[in-house]
KEFI-82725 format. One record per residue (C-alpha): residue number from 1; residue in one letter; y, z, x. Coordinates in nm, 4 decimals. Each point is the difference from the previous one (the first is absolute). Layout:
! KEFI-82725
  pos  code         v         w         u
  NUM     a         Y         Z         X
...
This chain:
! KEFI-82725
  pos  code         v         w         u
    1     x    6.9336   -1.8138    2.8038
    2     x    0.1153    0.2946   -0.1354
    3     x    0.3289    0.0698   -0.1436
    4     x    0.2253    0.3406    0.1079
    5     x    0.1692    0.2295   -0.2350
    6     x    0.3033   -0.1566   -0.0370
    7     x   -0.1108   -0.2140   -0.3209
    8     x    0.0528    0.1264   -0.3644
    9     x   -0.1909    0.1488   -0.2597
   10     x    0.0730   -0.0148   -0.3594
   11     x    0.0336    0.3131   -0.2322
   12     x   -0.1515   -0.0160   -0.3605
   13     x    0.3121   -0.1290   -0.1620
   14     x   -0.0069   -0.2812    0.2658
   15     x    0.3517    0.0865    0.1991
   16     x   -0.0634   -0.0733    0.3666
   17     x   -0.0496    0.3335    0.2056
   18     x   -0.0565    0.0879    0.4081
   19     x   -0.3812    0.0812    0.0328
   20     x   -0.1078    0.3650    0.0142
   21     x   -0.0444    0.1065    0.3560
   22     x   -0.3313    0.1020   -0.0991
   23     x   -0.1320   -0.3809   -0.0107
   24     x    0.1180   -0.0978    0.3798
   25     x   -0.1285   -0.3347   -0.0056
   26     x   -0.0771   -0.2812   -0.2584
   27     x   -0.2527   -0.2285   -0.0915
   28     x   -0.0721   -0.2816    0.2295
   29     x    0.1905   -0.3281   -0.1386
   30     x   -0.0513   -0.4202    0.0626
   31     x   -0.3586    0.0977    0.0586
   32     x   -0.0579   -0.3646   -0.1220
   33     x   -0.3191    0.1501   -0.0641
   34     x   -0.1558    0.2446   -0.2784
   35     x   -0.0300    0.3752    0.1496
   36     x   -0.0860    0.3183   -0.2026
   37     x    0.2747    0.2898   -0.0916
   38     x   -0.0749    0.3682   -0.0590
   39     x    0.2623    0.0553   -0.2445
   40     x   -0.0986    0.3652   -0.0773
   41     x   -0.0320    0.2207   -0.2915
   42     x    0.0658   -0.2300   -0.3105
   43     x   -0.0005    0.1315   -0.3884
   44     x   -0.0756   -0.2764   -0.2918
   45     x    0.1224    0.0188   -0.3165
   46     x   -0.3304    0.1327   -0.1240
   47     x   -0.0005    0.3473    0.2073
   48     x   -0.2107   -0.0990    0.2464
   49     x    0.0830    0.0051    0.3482
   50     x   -0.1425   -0.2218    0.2454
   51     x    0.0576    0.2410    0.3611
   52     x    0.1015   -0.2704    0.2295
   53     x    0.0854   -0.3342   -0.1384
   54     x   -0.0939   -0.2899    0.2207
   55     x    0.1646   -0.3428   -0.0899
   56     x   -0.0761   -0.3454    0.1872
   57     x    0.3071   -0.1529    0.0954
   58     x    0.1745   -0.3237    0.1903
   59     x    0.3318   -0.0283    0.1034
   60     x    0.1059   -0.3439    0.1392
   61     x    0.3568   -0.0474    0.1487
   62     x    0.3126    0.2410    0.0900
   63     x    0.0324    0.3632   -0.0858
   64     x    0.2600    0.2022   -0.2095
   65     x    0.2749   -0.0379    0.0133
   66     x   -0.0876   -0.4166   -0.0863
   67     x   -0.0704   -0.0414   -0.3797
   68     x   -0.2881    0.0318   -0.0701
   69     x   -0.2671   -0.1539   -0.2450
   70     x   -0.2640    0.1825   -0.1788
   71     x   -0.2806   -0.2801   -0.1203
   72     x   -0.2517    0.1982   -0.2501
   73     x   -0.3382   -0.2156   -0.0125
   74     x   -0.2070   -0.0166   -0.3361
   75     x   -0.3272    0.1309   -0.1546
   76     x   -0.2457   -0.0398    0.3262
   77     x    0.2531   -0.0568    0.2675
   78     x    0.0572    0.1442    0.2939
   79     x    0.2933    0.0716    0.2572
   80     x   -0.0249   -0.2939    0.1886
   81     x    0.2480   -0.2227   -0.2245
   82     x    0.0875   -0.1759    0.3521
   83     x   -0.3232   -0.0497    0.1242
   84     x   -0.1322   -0.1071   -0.3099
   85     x    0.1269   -0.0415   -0.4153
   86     x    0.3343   -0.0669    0.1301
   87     x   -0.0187   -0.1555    0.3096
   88     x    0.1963   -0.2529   -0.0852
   89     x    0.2654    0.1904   -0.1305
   90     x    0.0381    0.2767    0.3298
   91     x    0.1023   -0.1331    0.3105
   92     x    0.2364   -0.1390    0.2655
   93     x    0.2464   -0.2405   -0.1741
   94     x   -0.2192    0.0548   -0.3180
   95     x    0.1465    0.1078   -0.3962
   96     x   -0.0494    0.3603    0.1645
   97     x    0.1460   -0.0769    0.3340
   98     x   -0.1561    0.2686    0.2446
   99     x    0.2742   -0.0738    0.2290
  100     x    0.2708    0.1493   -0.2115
  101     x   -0.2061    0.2440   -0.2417
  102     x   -0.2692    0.2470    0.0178
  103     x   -0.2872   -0.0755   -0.2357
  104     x   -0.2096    0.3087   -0.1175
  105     x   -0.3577   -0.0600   -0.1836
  106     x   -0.2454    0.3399   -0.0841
  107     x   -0.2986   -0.0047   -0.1796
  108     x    0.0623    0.1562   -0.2971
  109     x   -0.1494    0.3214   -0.0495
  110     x   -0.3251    0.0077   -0.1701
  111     x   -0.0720   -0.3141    0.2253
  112     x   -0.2938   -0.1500    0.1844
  113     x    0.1454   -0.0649    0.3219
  114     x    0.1108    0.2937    0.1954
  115     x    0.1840    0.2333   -0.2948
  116     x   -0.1386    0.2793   -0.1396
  117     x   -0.2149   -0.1067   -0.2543
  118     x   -0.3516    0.0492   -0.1362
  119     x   -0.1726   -0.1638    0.3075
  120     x    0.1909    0.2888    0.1973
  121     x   -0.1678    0.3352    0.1030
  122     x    0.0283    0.2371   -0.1564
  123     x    0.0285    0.3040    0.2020
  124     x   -0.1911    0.2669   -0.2055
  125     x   -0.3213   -0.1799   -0.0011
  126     x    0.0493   -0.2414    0.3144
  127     x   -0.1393   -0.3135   -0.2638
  128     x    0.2672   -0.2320   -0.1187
  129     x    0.1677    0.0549   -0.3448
  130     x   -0.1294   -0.2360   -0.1986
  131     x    0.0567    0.0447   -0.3741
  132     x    0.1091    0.3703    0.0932
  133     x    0.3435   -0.1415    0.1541
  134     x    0.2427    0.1499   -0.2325
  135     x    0.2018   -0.2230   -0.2007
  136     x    0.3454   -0.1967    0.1056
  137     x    0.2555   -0.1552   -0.2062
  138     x    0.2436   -0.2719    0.0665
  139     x    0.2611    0.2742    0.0879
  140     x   -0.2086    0.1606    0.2132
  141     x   -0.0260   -0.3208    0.2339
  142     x    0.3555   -0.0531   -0.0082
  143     x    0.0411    0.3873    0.1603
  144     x   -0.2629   -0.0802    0.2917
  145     x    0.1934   -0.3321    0.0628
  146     x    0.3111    0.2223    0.0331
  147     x   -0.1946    0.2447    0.1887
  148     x   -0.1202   -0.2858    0.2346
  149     x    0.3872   -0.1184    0.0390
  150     x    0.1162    0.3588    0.0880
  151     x   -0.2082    0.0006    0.2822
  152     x    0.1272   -0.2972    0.1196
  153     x    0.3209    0.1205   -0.0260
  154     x    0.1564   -0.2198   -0.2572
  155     x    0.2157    0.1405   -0.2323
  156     x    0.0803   -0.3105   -0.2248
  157     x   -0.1735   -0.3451   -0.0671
  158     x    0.1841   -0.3022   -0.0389
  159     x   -0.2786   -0.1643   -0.2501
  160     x   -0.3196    0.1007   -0.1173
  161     x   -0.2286   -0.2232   -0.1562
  162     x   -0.3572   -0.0893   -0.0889
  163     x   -0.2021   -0.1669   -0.2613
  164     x   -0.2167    0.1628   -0.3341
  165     x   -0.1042    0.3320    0.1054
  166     x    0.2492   -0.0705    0.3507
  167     x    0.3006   -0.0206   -0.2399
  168     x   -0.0562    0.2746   -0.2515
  169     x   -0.0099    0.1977    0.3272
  170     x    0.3127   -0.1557    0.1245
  171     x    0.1640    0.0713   -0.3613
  172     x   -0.0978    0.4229    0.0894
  173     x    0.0800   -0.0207    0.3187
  174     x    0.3415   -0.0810   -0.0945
  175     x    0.0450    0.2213   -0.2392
  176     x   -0.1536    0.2594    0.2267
  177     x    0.3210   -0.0260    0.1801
  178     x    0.2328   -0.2480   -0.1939
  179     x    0.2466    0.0967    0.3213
  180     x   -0.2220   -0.1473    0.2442
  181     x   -0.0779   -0.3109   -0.0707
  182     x    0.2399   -0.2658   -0.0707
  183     x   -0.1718   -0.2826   -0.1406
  184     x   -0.3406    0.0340   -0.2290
  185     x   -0.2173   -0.3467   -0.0444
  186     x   -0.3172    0.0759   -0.2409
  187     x   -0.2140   -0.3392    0.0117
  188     x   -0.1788    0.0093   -0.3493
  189     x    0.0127    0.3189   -0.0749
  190     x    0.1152    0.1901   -0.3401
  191     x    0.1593    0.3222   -0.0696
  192     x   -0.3183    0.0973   -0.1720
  193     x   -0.3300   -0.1209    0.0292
  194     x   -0.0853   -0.1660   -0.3323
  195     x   -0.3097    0.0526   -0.2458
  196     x   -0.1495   -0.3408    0.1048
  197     x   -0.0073    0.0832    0.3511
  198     x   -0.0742    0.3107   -0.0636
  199     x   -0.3206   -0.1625   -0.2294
  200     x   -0.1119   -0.1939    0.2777
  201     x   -0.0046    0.2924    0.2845
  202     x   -0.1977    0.2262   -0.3036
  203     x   -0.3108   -0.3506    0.0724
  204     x    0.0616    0.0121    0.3614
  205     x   -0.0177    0.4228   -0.0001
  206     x   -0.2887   -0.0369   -0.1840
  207     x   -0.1957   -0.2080    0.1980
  208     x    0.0859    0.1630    0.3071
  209     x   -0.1090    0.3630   -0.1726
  210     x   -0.3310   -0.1426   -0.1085
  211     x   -0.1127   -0.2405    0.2635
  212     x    0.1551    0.1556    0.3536
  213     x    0.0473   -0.3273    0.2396
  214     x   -0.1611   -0.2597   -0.2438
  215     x    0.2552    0.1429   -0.2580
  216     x    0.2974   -0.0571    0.2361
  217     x   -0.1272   -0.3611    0.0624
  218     x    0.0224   -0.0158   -0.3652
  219     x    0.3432    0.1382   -0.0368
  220     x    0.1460   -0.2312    0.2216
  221     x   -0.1363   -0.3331   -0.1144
  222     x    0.1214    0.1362   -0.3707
  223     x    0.3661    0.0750    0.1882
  224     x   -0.0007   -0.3515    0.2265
  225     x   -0.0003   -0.1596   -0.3993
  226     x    0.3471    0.1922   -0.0647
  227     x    0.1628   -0.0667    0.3635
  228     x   -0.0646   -0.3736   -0.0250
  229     x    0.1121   -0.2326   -0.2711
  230     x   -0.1367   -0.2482   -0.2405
  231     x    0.2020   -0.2577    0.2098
  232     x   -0.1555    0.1292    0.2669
  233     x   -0.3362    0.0013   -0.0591
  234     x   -0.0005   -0.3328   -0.1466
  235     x    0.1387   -0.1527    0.2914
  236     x   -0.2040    0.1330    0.2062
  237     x   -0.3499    0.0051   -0.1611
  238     x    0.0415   -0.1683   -0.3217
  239     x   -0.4144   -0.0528   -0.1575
  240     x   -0.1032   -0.1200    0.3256
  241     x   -0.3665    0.1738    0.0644
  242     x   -0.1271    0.0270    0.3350
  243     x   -0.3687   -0.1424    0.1154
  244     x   -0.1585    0.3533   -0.0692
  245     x    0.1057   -0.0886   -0.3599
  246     x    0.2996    0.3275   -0.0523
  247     x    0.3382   -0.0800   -0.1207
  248     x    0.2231   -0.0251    0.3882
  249     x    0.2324    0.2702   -0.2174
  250     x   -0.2968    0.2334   -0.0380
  251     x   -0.1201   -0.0658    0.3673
  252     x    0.3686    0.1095    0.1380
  253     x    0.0196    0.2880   -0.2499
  254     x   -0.3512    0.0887    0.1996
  255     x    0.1674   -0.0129    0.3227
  256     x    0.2794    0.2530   -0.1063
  257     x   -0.1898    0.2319   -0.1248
  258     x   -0.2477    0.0166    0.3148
  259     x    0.2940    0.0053    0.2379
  260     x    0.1665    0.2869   -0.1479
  261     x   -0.2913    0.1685   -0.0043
  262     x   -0.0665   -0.0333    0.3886
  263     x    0.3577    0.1220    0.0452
  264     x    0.0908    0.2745   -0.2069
  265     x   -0.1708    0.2579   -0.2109
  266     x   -0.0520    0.1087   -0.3527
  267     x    0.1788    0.3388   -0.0301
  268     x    0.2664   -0.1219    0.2014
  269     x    0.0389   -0.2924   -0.2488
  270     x   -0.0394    0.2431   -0.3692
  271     x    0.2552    0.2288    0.2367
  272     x    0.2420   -0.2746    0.0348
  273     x    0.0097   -0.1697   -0.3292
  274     x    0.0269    0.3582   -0.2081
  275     x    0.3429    0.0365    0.1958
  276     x    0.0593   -0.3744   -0.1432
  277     x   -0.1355    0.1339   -0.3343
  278     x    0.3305    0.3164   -0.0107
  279     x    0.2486   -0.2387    0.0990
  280     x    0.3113    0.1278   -0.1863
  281     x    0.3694    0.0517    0.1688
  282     x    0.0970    0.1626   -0.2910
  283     x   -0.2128    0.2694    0.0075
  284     x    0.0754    0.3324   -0.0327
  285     x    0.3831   -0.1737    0.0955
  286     x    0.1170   -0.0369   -0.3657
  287     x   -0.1313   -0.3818    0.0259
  288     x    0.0410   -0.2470    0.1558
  289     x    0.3379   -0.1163   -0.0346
  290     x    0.1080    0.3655    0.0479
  291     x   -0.2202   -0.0441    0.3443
  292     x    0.1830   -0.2978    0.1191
  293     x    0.3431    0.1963   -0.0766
  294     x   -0.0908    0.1662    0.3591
  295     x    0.0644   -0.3914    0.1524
  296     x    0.3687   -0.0403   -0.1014
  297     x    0.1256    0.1535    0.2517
  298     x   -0.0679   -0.2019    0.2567
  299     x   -0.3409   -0.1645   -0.0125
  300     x   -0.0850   -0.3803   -0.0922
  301     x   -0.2700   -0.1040   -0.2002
  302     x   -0.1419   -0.3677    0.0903
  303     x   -0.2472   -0.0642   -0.2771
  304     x   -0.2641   -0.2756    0.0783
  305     x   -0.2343   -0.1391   -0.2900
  306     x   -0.2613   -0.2509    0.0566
  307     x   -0.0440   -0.3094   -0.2719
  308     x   -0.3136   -0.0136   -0.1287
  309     x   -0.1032    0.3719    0.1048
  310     x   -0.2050    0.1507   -0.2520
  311     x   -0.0201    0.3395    0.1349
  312     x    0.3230    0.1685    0.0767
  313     x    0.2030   -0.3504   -0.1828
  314     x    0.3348   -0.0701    0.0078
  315     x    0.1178    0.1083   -0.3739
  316     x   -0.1672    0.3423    0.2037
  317     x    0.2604   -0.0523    0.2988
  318     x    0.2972   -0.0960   -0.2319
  319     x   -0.0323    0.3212   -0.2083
  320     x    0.0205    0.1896    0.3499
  321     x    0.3555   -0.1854    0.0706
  322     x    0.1049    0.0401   -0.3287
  323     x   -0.1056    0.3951   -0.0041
  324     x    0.1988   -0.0299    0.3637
  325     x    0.3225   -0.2026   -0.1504
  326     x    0.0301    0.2295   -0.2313
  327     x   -0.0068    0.3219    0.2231
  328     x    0.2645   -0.1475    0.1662
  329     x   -0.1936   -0.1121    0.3122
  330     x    0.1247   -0.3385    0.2059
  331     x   -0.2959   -0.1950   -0.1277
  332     x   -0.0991   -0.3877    0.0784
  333     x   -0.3473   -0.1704   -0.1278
  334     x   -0.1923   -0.3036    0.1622
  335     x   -0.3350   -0.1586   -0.0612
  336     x   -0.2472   -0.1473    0.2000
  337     x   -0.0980   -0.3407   -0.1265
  338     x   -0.3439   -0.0400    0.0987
  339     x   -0.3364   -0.0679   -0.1750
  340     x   -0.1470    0.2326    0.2136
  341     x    0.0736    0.2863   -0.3027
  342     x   -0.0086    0.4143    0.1156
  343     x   -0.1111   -0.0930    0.4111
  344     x    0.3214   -0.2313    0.0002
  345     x    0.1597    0.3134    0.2094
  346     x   -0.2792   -0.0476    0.2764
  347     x   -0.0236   -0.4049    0.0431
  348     x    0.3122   -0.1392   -0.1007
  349     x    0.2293    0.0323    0.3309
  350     x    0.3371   -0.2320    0.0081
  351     x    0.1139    0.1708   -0.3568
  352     x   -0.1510    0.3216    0.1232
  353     x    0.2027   -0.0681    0.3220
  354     x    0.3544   -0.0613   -0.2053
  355     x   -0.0605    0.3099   -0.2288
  356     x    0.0205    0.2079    0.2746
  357     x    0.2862   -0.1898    0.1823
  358     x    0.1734    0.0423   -0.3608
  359     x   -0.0744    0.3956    0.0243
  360     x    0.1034    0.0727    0.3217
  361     x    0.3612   -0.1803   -0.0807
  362     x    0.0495    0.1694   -0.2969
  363     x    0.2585    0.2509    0.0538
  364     x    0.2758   -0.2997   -0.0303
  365     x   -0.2325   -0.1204   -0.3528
  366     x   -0.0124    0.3928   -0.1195
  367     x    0.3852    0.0598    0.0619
  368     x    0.0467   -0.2261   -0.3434
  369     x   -0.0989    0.1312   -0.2927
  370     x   -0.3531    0.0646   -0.1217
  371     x   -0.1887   -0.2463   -0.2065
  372     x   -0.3124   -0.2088   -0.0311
  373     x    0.0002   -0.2882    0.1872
  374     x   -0.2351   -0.2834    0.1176
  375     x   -0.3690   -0.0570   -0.1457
């Protein structure tokens, strides 16, 4: 269906406004199903302007003016967090109840899946972009989400939320508009990417730079070691070998790396993980506590580390909060128990399930005063 004109928009500053009467109708919404936006003329922080931005969308559940959730996926999602990484999450009588809310998912831009991205064509040579797609950062994926939700005509989120790459893009997009959204929930994700991540996306860059596709395979069975845990793997493969005599560790390692490669592509991936790589709210904001400053007003910040995550940790998450406490912004912390380490976000559902139930309640929590609390 398609919505009429009497929705919002947002302006830049995130107060709610009428649409223009230039933009009669908006973007279809519960499509419970992934269609394609043409989003128009869009400028990245690098210069470069891509002339008609087209972002891959689902929206599941009621319109504006019902809150509504914005769920950012991670490094090689896609929009369809209710047909797919999040089913369990999105749904009727689910954490994210679609009868009472209106869930939002986009592939980010940059993305495989329907975005503009390097598999996109590019319309001066009619080939797709490949490594010729101009760069993105972080903050330049949090605009197109914002772009997206203007075209839908909603003017304020009640949470946005997502895990690694999903939350630092959840952290921008509130502070895109720190007025329009009320409730920020980054899952494993810092204020600033750190050197050891940063060290093991230089391997994974490298291999995809040198080798093409059997680089990317590479690059992921090098990043499935820092998603997983110790615990992890040694409950699930331990030293047992399999009868073609290779460690069952190395076999499913294997397996990763081929199925990524049948799925995605290799400038899309080096595209993707350099916007990891500039992570950095406090850039060119006066850092990052400065950055958070912009929350204060109004905004909560529901910080999620995972135990036993090695790649975005949660000393990483508890600096955020503390940055955040200190700014002044209602703040709370929580941890994911899990051995599952940094893919905790995508498996482990009933605390996944209460996190959100915790978020979407906590105007009553953020009316007392700010502090660290849980973990």
């Amino acid at each position: 269906m398609t919505a009429a004109s009497d929705g919002w928009t947002a302006t830049a500053g995130g107060a709610a406004r009428a649409p223009r009467a230039s933009r009669p109708w908006l973007l279809a919404t519960d499509t419970r199903a992934v269609r394609e936006a043409s989003l128009g003329r869009f400028e990245l922080e690098s210069g470069h302007v891509l002339p008609d931005l087209a972002v891959a969308y689902r929206h599941d559940g009621p319109a504006w003016p019902a809150p509504q959730v914005l769920v950012v996926h991670a490094l090689t999602g896609s929009a369809d967090a209710a047909g797919d990484w999040w089913e369990p999450l999105i749904g009727a009588g689910a954490a994210l109840d679609t009868r009472r809310m209106g869930v939002i998912s986009a592939n980010l831009l940059g993305g495989r899946y329907g975005t503009s991205g390097p598999t996109s064509i590019d319309p001066d040579t009619g080939q797709p972009y490949g490594r010729s797609f101009p760069p993105v950062t972080v903050r330049d994926q949090a605009r197109a989400q914002w772009a997206l939700l203007d075209a839908l005509g909603v003017p304020a989120i009640a949470l946005v939320t997502g895990g690694s790459l999903g939350g630092m893009v959840a952290l921008e997009v509130a502070l895109e508009r720190p007025g329009g959204v009320a409730t920020a929930m980054p899952i494993a994700a810092p204020a600033a990417t750190g050197p050891l991540a940063i060290a093991w996306n230089h391997l994974q860059l490298e291999l995809v730079e040198r080798l093409g596709d059997d680089g990317l395979d590479l690059a992921r069975r090098l990043a499935m070691t820092t998603y997983r845990s110790e615990a992890d793997f040694g409950e699930r493969f331990g030293r047992r070998i399999q009868p073609d005599g290779r460690f069952a560790v190395a076999s499913y390692l294997e397996h990763q790396g081929r199925k990524l490669v049948e799925r995605f592509d290799a400038d899309t991936y080096a595209l993707l993980v350099r916007a990891m790589d500039g992570h950095d709210i406090g850039r060119e904001r006066g850092g990052a506590e400065e950055a958070l400053g912009t929350l204060a007003a109004g905004t909560r910040l529901a910080a999620i580390g995972i135990e036993g995550d090695i790649l975005y940790g949660p000393e990483q998450v508890r600096e955020l909060v503390r940055l955040a406490i200190a700014a002044g912004v209602r703040t709370t912390y929580r941890e994911i128990r899990s051995t599952k380490g940094h893919d905790a976000f995508l498996v482990e559902w009933d605390q996944l399930g209460t996190l959100i139930a915790e978020a979407l309640e906590g105007q009553q929590r953020a009316d007392r005063s700010p502090g660290l609390s849980g973990g």
